[in-house]
VOKOL-781069 format. One record per residue (C-alpha): x, y, z; residue in one letter; residue number from 1. Coordinates in steps of 0.05 Angstrom, whole numbers, padded with zeros to 5 digits. Layout:
residues N
c1  c2  c3  aa  i
X  Y  Z  a  NUM
...
//
This chain:
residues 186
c1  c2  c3  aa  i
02244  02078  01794  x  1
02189  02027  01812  x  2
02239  01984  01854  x  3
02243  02046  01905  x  4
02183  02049  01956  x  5
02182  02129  01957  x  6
02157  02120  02030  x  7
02169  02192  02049  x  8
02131  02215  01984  x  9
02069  02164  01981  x  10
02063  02117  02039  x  11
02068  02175  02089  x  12
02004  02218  02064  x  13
01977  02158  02059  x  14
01989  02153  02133  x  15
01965  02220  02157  x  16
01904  02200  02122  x  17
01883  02152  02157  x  18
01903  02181  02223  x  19
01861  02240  02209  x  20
01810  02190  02195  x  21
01820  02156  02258  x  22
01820  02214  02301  x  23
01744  02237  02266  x  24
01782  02299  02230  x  25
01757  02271  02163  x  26
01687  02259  02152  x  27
01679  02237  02076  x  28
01696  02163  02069  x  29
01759  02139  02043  x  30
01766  02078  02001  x  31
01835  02046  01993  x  32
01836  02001  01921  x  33
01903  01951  01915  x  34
01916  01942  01854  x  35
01952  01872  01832  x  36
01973  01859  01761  x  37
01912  01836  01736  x  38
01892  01897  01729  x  39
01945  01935  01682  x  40
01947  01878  01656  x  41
01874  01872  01627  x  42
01874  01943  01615  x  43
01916  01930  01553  x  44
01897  01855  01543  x  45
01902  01840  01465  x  46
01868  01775  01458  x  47
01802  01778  01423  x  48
01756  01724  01453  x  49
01692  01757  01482  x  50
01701  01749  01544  x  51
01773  01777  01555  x  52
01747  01827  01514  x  53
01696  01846  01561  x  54
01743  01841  01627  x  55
01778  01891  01594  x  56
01719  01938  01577  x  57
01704  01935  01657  x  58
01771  01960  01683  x  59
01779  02006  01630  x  60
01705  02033  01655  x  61
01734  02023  01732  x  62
01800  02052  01718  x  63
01766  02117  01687  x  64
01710  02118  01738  x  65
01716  02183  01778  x  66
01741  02165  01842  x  67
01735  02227  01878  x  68
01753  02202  01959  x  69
01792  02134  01932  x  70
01863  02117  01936  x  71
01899  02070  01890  x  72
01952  02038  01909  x  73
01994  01974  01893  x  74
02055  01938  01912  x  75
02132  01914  01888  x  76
02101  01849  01859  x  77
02055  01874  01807  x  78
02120  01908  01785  x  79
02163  01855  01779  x  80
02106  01812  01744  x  81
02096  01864  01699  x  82
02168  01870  01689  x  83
02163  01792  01655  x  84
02096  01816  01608  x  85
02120  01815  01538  x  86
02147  01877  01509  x  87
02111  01934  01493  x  88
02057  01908  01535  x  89
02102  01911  01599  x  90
02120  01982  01593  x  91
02046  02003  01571  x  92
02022  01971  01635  x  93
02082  02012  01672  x  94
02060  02078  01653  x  95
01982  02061  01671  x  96
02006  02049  01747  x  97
02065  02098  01744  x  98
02034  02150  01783  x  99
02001  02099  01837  x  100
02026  02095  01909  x  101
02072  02034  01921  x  102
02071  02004  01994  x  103
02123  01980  02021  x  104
02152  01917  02020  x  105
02172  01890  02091  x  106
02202  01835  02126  x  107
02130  01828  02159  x  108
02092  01826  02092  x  109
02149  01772  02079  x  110
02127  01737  02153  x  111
02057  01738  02125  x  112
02069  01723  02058  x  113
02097  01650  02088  x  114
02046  01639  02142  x  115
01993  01643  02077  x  116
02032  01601  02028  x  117
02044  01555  02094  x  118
01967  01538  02112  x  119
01957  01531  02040  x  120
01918  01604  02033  x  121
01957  01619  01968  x  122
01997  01578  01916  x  123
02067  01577  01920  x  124
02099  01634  01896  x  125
02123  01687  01948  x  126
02128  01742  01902  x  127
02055  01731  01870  x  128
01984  01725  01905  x  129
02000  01717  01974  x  130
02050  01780  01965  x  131
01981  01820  01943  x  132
01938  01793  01989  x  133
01989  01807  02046  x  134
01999  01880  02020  x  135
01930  01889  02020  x  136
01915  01864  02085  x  137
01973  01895  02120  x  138
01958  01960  02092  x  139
01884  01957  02111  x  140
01856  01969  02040  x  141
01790  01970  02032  x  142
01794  01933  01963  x  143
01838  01888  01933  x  144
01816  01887  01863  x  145
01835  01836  01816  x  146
01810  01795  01757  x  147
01853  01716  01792  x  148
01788  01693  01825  x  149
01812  01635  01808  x  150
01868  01641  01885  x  151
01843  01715  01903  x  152
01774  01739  01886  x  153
01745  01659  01897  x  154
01686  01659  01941  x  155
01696  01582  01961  x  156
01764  01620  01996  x  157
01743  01684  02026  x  158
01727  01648  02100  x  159
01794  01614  02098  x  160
01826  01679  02079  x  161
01784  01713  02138  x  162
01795  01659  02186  x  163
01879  01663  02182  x  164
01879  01743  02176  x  165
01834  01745  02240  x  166
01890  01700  02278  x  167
01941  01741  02254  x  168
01909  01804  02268  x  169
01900  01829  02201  x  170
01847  01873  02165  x  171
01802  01835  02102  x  172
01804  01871  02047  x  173
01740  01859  02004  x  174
01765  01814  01941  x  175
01730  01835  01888  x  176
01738  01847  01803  x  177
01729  01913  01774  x  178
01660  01889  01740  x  179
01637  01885  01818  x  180
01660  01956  01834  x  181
01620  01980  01768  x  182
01559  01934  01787  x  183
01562  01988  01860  x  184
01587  02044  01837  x  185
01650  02046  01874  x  186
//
């Protein structure tokens, strides 16, 4: 179920979407969110320090926040980190994203997801932060919201990330926590 990309059911409106707004036929603004597993994940975080407890509070508020001309969307490796969350946590976090459009996983995400971890953009790990940074870029979302800033939303990175996406020809998603979307109403 969540290893399929359903690209004829939820990448393709997706797709006429943005065409539409492309060609001027749309005139309210779109805004695309990606989603990584941050997200579902502190959505039904159970440790009790303040602070977690907080970053939960904001993308709970985020999540439920009206989103009237936004899209949500995420990608194959939230799923398969949320796959290793400890049970029931794993499956709570499922459901919560169940209904959210998954983009596809390509061998040029793959392409991208190398040339990031090569240059040192991202740590290590194909199938983690490069692999949502690459989705997001690829896939020209306005957002990619997560609560890593200690590889992703990290201002002391955003001009490396903007420097290689710009030589690959790729969009720059803003990287941002949901406490930052609250703080402008987005």
């Amino acid at each position: 179920m969540f290893g399929e990309t359903q690209h004829s059911v939820n990448v393709l409106p997706f797709f006429w979407v943005r065409l539409l707004l492309h060609l001027g036929c749309i005139i309210f603004m779109v805004n695309i969110y990606y989603i990584e597993t941050s997200i579902p994940s502190y959505y039904y975080e159970n440790r009790t320090d303040i602070r977690v407890r907080a970053m939960q509070e904001w993308t709970k508020q985020w999540w439920h926040l009206p989103k009237p001309n936004g899209i949500i969307q995420t990608g194959l490796p939230a799923i398969i980190e949320l796959l290793d969350a400890p049970h029931p946590k794993n499956e709570n976090c499922l459901e919560l994203i169940k209904d959210v459009t998954m983009l596809e996983y390509t061998d040029e995400i793959d392409d991208i997801v190398t040339t990031y971890i090569k240059h040192k953009i991202m740590p290590n790990e194909a199938m983690g932060d490069a692999a949502h940074l690459a989705l997001a870029s690829f896939y020209k979302c306005d957002f990619l919201v997560t609560w890593n800033c200690k590889h992703i939303a990290n201002a002391n990175k955003f001009d490396h990330i903007a420097r290689m996406n710009s030589m690959l020809g790729l969009f720059n998603p803003k990287l941002v926590t949901p406490f930052q979307l609250l703080e402008e109403g987005e």
